[in-house]
N, C-alpha and C positions, 0 to 999 in steps of 0.2 A: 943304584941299589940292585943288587941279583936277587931273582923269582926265585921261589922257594917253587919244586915243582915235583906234584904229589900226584902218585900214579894209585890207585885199590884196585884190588885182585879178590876176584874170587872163583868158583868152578866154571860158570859158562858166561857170565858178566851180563845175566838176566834179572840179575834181584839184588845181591846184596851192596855188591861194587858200585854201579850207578847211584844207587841210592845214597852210599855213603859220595860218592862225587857228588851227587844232588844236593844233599846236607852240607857240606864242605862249603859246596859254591855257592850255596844260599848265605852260610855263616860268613862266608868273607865278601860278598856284596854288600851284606846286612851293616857290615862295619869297613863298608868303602876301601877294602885292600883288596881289590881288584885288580891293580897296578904289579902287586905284588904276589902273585898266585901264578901257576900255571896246575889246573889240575883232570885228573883223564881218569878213566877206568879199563880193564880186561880182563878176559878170561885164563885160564888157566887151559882149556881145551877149546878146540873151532865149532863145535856144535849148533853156538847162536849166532857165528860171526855176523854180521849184517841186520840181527836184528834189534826191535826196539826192546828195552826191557819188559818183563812178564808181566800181562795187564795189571794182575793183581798187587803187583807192587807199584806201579803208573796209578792204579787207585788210592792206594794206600799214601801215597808222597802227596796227591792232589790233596787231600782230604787235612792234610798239614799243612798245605800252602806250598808244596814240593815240586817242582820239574826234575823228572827224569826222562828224561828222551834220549837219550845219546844211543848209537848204535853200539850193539856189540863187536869189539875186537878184542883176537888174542895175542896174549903175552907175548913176546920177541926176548931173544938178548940182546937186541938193541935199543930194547927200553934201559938196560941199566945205563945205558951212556944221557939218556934223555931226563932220566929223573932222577934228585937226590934222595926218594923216600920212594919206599915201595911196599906197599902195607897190605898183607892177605889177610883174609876174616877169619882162618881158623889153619891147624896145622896141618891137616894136608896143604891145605895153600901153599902155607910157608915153605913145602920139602919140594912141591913142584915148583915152586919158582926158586929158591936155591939150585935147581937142578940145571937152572937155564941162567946162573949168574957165571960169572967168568972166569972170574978172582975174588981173592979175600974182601977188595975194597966195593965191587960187587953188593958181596953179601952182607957189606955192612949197611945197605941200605935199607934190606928188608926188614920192615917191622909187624907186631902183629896189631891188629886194629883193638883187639880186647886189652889188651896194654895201656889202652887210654883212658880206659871207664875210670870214672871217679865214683858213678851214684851207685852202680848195680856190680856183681859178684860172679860177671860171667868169664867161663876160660877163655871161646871164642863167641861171634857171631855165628849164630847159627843160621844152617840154611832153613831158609820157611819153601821154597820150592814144592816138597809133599806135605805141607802143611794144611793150615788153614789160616782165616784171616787176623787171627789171636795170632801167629807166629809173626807175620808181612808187620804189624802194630808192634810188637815186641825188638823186631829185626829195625824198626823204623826208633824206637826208643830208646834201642844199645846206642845207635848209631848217632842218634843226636848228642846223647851223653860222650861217647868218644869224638867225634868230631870235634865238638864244644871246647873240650880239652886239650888236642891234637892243638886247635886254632893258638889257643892260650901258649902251649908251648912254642910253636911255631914264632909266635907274635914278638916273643919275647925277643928270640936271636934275631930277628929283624931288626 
């Protein structure tokens, strides 16, 4: 059986991209398709490359029972050959990583993460970065509700 293999994006790959990995990879442990996943996060710019994501979101994922540790890295266009899904939190994302796709079949990867929501009514994720911890709770709640869904869809073509 071929890995479904799911890359999130978002501006520096300190807050919202890990965490949606984080969420991702909790929900497919949770229901043992492990086997069946391969999934990463990055940035959109180098600014955090190498680091861990922003404590306040490392608190906010702990407090749900979450790991996010992964190191920041950025985007390539040689992620489109590595991944079938490429999913930015909001539309700048989506036009800087367009800009780094190759071809049509490329861009047919990219998807937007707010596209998933089934409970809430938002266009994208939003960044909590100059926020406060109402935002990091909020950003943490898109994300479970789309992920949730992502899985279900995923699940299915498996």
């Amino acid at each position: 059986m071929n890995k479904k293999r799911i890359l999130f994006v978002c501006l520096g790959n300190i807050c919202r991209s890990p965490a949606a990995e984080g969420i991702f990879q909790h929900l497919v442990n949770q229901q043992q398709l492990t086997d069946d996943f391969i999934i990463d996060s990055a940035a959109i710019g180098p600014w955090h490359v190498g680091d861990l994501p922003d404590a306040r979101m490392r608190r906010c994922g702990t407090r749900h029972g979450y790991d996010f540790s992964t190191r920041a890295r950025q985007l390539t266009s040689d992620d489109f050959a590595r991944f079938d899904y490429i999913i930015g939190m909001d539309h700048d994302n989506l036009k800087a990583i367009k800009a780094k796709a190759r071809s049509a079949e490329d861009e047919s990867k990219i998807l937007l993460m707010s596209d998933f929501l089934r409970h809430h009514n938002n266009a994208t994720i939003p960044d909590p970065y100059y926020g406060d911890g109402r935002d990091f709770e909020l950003v943490i709640e898109l994300l479970e509700d789309s992920c949730e869904s992502l899985l279900k869809q995923l699940t299915t073509e498996l």
